[in-house]
N, C-alpha and C positions, 0 to 999 in steps of 0.2 A: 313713338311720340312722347316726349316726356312733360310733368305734370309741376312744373317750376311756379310753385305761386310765390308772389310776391309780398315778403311783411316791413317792407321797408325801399326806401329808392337804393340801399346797396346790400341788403340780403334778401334770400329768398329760399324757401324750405317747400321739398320734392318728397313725394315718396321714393323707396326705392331706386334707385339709378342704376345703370350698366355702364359697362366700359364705353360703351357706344353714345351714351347719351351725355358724356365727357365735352364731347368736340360743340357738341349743342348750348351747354354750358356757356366755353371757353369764345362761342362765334355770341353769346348774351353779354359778353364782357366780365364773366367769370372771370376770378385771379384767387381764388381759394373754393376747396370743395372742404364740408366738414361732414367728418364722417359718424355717427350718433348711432350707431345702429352694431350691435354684436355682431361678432362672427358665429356662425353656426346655429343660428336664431330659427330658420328655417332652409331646409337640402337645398332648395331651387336657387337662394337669394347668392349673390357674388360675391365671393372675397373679396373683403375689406383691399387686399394686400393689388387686388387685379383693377378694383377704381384706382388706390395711389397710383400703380403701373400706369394708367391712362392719364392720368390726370398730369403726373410728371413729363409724359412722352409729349403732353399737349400746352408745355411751360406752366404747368397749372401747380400751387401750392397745393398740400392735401394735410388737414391732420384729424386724426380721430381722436375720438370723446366718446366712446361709447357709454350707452345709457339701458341697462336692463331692468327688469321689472321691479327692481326692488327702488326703484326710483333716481331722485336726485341728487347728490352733494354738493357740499359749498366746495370741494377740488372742482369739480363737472361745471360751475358755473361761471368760477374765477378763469379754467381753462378757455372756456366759450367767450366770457369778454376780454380776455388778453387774446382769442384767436380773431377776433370781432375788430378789436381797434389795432391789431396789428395789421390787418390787411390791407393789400394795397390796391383792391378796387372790390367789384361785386364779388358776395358769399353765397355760396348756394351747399345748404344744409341738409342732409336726407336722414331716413331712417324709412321704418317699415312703409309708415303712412305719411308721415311728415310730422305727425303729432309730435312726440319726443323733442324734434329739433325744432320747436315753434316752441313749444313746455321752457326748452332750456335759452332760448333766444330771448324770449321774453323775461327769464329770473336774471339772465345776462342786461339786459335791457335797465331791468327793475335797477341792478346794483348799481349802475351809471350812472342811476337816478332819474332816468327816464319814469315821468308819469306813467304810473301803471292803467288807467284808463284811457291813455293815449295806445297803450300797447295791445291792451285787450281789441279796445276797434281796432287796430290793425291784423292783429291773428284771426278778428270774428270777418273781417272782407278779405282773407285770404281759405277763409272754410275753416278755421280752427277754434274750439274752443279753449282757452284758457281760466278758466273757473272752478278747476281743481288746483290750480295753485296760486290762484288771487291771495289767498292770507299770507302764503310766502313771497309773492310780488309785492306786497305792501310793506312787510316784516324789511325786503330786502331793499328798500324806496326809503321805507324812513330811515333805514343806516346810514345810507347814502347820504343822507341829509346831514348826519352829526351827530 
């Protein structure tokens, strides 16, 4: 059973996923999987390379962003809203926990110019805190502005 919480009416960010929880996706109205999550992060977790496989088998877009410990950049976040407005229906975003891809959904968010306390209530009713990088969602909101 997979753990698709919702941070928007067209993305949504999962922990972890399987090849199998592709098709689960794709029957949500999935039309992009993004992938946030390293290869080799931990023995158990799936190759990046075997979601694309499923995701492609199941007409499903796929691109990866991975995001490891050492944080976030501004490539990581321009990729995430060019993968964001390029899509052509529901996103659904994983990494270990989900956190990561809720972290970067929202700096993606911020740079659009979406209020960032718009975006905070939405990660905090989907289980996520984003208040580790509220100073970068603000930084990246008033760019956005001019």
């Amino acid at each position: 059973m997979s753990d698709f919480r919702a941070l928007s009416e067209t993305t949504m960010a999962s922990p972890q996923i399987t090849p199998a929880d592709v098709q689960e996706a794709c029957d949500q109205g999935v039309t992009l999987i993004i992938n946030n999550r390293p290869d080799g992060e931990e023995a158990s977790q799936p190759e990046g390379s075997a979601i694309e496989d499923a995701a492609r088998a199941a007409g499903l877009d796929y691109v990866a962003i991975p995001v490891t410990s050492a944080g976030f950049s501004e490539p990581q976040v321009a990729a995430m809203r060019a993968a964001l407005d390029g899509a052509a229906g529901k996103v659904l975003a994983y990494c270990r926990s989900g956190t990561r891809s809720t972290l970067l959904w929202s700096l993606a968010q911020s740079s659009a110019g979406v209020d960032p306390e718009a975006i905070s209530a939405a990660a905090a009713n989907a289980g996520y805190d984003v208040s580790p990088i509220r100073p970068a969602m603000d930084m990246f909101a008033a760019r956005s502005k001019g």
